[in-house]
C-alpha positions, 0 to 999 in steps of 0.5 A: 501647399499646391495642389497637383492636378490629376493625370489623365492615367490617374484619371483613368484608374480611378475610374473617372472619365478621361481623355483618351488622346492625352500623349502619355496614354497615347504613348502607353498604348502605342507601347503595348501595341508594339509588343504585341505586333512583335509577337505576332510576327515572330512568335516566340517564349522571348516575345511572349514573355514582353506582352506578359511582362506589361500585365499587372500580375501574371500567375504560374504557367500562363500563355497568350497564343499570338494575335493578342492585343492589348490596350494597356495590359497595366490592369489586366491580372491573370491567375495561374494556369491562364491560357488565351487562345489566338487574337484575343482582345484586351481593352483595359482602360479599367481592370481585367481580372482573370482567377485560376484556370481561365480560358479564352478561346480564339477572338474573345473580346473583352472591353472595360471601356465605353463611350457616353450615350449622349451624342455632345457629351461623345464628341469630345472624345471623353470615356470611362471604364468599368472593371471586368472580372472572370472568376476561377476556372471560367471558360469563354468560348470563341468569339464571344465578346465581353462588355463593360462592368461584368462580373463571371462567377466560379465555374462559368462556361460562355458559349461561343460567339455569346455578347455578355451584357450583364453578370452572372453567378458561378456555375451555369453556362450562358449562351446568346445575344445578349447572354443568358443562363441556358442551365446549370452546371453541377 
Protein backbone atom coordinates (compact mmCIF):
# COMPACT_ATOMS: atom_id res chain seq x y z
CA UNK A 1 0.00 0.00 0.00
CA UNK A 2 1.41 3.43 -1.00
CA UNK A 3 1.80 5.88 1.39
CA UNK A 4 0.44 9.54 0.33
CA UNK A 5 2.37 12.26 1.34
CA UNK A 6 0.79 14.81 3.63
CA UNK A 7 -0.47 18.27 2.04
CA UNK A 8 0.70 21.30 3.31
CA UNK A 9 -3.12 22.24 4.23
CA UNK A 10 -2.98 19.05 6.15
CA UNK A 11 -0.02 20.04 7.67
CA UNK A 12 -1.22 23.15 8.67
CA UNK A 13 -4.42 21.72 10.53
CA UNK A 14 -2.65 19.12 12.27
CA UNK A 15 -0.63 21.46 13.83
CA UNK A 16 2.64 20.85 12.06
CA UNK A 17 4.72 23.32 10.86
CA UNK A 18 4.36 23.98 7.02
CA UNK A 19 5.05 25.82 3.99
CA UNK A 20 3.09 28.87 3.83
CA UNK A 21 3.99 29.70 0.13
CA UNK A 22 2.93 26.19 -1.09
CA UNK A 23 0.31 27.12 -4.20
CA UNK A 24 -2.98 25.40 -2.99
CA UNK A 25 -2.50 27.63 0.61
CA UNK A 26 -1.64 30.33 -1.75
CA UNK A 27 -4.48 30.11 -3.57
CA UNK A 28 -6.92 29.48 -0.51
CA UNK A 29 -5.61 32.63 1.04
CA UNK A 30 -5.81 34.56 -2.14
CA UNK A 31 -9.67 33.53 -2.03
CA UNK A 32 -10.55 34.71 1.41
CA UNK A 33 -8.79 37.87 0.50
CA UNK A 34 -11.21 38.50 -2.44
CA UNK A 35 -14.13 37.85 -0.46
CA UNK A 36 -13.31 39.94 2.08
CA UNK A 37 -11.88 43.07 -0.25
CA UNK A 38 -15.65 42.73 -2.11
CA UNK A 39 -17.16 43.37 1.16
CA UNK A 40 -15.24 46.01 1.81
CA UNK A 41 -15.80 48.04 -1.13
CA UNK A 42 -19.57 47.36 -1.30
CA UNK A 43 -20.80 46.54 2.05
CA UNK A 44 -23.57 44.37 1.55
CA UNK A 45 -26.03 41.04 3.69
CA UNK A 46 -24.98 39.44 0.14
CA UNK A 47 -21.18 40.15 0.65
CA UNK A 48 -21.14 39.41 4.22
CA UNK A 49 -22.91 36.30 3.83
CA UNK A 50 -19.74 35.04 1.30
CA UNK A 51 -16.99 36.12 4.21
CA UNK A 52 -19.27 34.22 6.76
CA UNK A 53 -19.99 31.40 4.57
CA UNK A 54 -15.70 30.69 4.39
CA UNK A 55 -15.99 30.03 8.38
CA UNK A 56 -15.84 26.82 9.59
CA UNK A 57 -19.32 27.49 11.69
CA UNK A 58 -21.20 30.38 12.22
CA UNK A 59 -23.95 30.66 15.19
CA UNK A 60 -27.33 32.61 14.82
CA UNK A 61 -27.51 36.37 14.19
CA UNK A 62 -23.56 36.79 13.49
CA UNK A 63 -22.15 39.92 11.86
CA UNK A 64 -18.79 41.06 10.70
CA UNK A 65 -18.71 44.89 10.10
CA UNK A 66 -16.50 45.67 6.71
CA UNK A 67 -12.72 45.83 6.74
CA UNK A 68 -12.45 42.25 8.30
CA UNK A 69 -9.54 39.87 6.94
CA UNK A 70 -9.09 36.69 6.83
CA UNK A 71 -6.23 34.41 6.48
CA UNK A 72 -8.42 31.26 5.75
CA UNK A 73 -11.50 31.81 7.64
CA UNK A 74 -11.41 27.43 7.33
CA UNK A 75 -10.97 27.47 11.28
CA UNK A 76 -12.30 30.42 12.56
CA UNK A 77 -16.04 29.22 14.32
CA UNK A 78 -18.03 31.51 15.90
CA UNK A 79 -21.06 31.24 18.18
CA UNK A 80 -24.35 32.84 18.04
CA UNK A 81 -24.84 36.40 18.52
CA UNK A 82 -21.05 37.15 17.55
CA UNK A 83 -20.28 40.61 16.28
CA UNK A 84 -16.66 42.10 14.99
CA UNK A 85 -16.58 45.55 14.62
CA UNK A 86 -14.55 47.20 11.56
CA UNK A 87 -11.21 45.97 10.32
CA UNK A 88 -10.92 43.19 12.43
CA UNK A 89 -8.02 40.83 11.76
CA UNK A 90 -8.20 36.90 11.66
CA UNK A 91 -5.13 35.07 10.84
CA UNK A 92 -6.02 31.27 11.41
CA UNK A 93 -3.65 28.96 10.15
CA UNK A 94 -4.90 27.20 13.46
CA UNK A 95 -8.32 27.38 14.85
CA UNK A 96 -9.92 30.60 16.11
CA UNK A 97 -13.04 29.57 18.37
CA UNK A 98 -15.40 32.25 19.55
CA UNK A 99 -18.26 31.04 22.12
CA UNK A 100 -21.85 32.82 22.39
CA UNK A 101 -22.05 36.39 22.63
CA UNK A 102 -18.64 37.62 21.63
CA UNK A 103 -17.54 40.87 20.82
CA UNK A 104 -14.59 42.30 19.11
CA UNK A 105 -14.06 45.91 18.86
CA UNK A 106 -12.66 48.02 16.06
CA UNK A 107 -8.92 46.57 14.97
CA UNK A 108 -8.72 43.61 16.94
CA UNK A 109 -6.24 41.49 15.84
CA UNK A 110 -5.93 37.64 16.41
CA UNK A 111 -3.00 35.54 15.45
CA UNK A 112 -2.41 31.60 15.54
CA UNK A 113 0.40 31.88 13.39
CA UNK A 114 3.98 32.35 14.28
CA UNK A 115 7.55 32.13 13.06
CA UNK A 116 10.83 30.20 14.69
CA UNK A 117 12.98 32.03 16.81
CA UNK A 118 15.93 30.89 15.40
CA UNK A 119 17.10 33.00 12.48
CA UNK A 120 17.99 29.77 9.81
CA UNK A 121 15.37 27.82 10.87
CA UNK A 122 12.96 31.56 9.90
CA UNK A 123 14.55 31.71 6.84
CA UNK A 124 12.91 28.95 5.14
CA UNK A 125 9.95 30.40 5.18
CA UNK A 126 8.61 27.65 7.73
CA UNK A 127 5.83 28.18 10.63
CA UNK A 128 3.43 26.90 12.77
CA UNK A 129 0.32 27.71 14.44
CA UNK A 130 -1.45 27.35 17.90
CA UNK A 131 -5.40 27.54 18.27
CA UNK A 132 -7.04 30.64 19.91
CA UNK A 133 -10.00 30.09 21.87
CA UNK A 134 -12.56 33.31 23.21
CA UNK A 135 -15.17 31.63 25.67
CA UNK A 136 -19.00 32.95 25.95
CA UNK A 137 -19.73 36.27 26.45
CA UNK A 138 -15.74 37.58 25.93
CA UNK A 139 -15.31 41.26 25.18
CA UNK A 140 -11.90 42.32 23.61
CA UNK A 141 -11.73 45.92 23.18
CA UNK A 142 -10.45 47.84 20.27
CA UNK A 143 -7.10 47.40 19.09
CA UNK A 144 -6.01 44.84 21.04
CA UNK A 145 -4.09 42.15 19.79
CA UNK A 146 -4.36 38.49 20.60
CA UNK A 147 -0.98 36.01 20.17
CA UNK A 148 -0.76 32.45 19.49
CA UNK A 149 -2.00 29.75 21.84
CA UNK A 150 -4.52 31.73 24.31
CA UNK A 151 -6.94 30.66 25.86
CA UNK A 152 -9.88 33.63 27.15
CA UNK A 153 -12.23 32.12 29.62
CA UNK A 154 -16.13 32.93 30.59
CA UNK A 155 -16.69 36.58 31.02
CA UNK A 156 -13.50 38.14 29.96
CA UNK A 157 -13.20 41.72 29.22
CA UNK A 158 -9.91 42.78 27.15
CA UNK A 159 -9.23 46.40 27.46
CA UNK A 160 -8.44 48.33 24.36
CA UNK A 161 -5.23 48.34 22.95
CA UNK A 162 -4.26 45.45 25.44
CA UNK A 163 -1.40 42.62 23.70
CA UNK A 164 -2.62 39.20 25.02
CA UNK A 165 0.30 36.92 25.59
CA UNK A 166 -0.71 34.13 27.70
CA UNK A 167 -4.52 32.90 29.25
CA UNK A 168 -6.49 33.51 31.40
CA UNK A 169 -9.66 32.57 33.49
CA UNK A 170 -13.20 33.45 33.19
CA UNK A 171 -14.38 36.57 34.83
CA UNK A 172 -11.58 39.30 35.14
CA UNK A 173 -10.68 42.27 32.97
CA UNK A 174 -7.20 42.27 31.73
CA UNK A 175 -5.34 45.46 30.51
CA UNK A 176 -1.76 46.08 29.38
CA UNK A 177 1.33 45.14 27.39
CA UNK A 178 1.63 42.39 28.09
CA UNK A 179 -2.05 41.80 29.68
CA UNK A 180 -2.46 41.11 32.95
CA UNK A 181 -5.43 40.81 35.34
CA UNK A 182 -6.34 44.32 36.88
CA UNK A 183 -9.35 42.83 38.98
CA UNK A 184 -12.19 40.56 38.97
CA UNK A 185 -15.65 40.72 37.66
CA UNK A 186 -18.46 39.47 39.89
Amino acid sequence: MKKTRMTEFEKMIRGDSYDPYDADLLKRRRKAREICSRYQAQPSQGHQKQVLGLLKSVGKQCYMEPGVRLDYGSQVSVGDHFYANFNCVFLDPAPITCGDHVLLGPNVQIYTVNHPLESEQRATGVEFAKPVTLNDHVWVGGGAILLPGVELGRAVVVAAGSVVTKSFPDNVLVAGNPAKVIKKIS
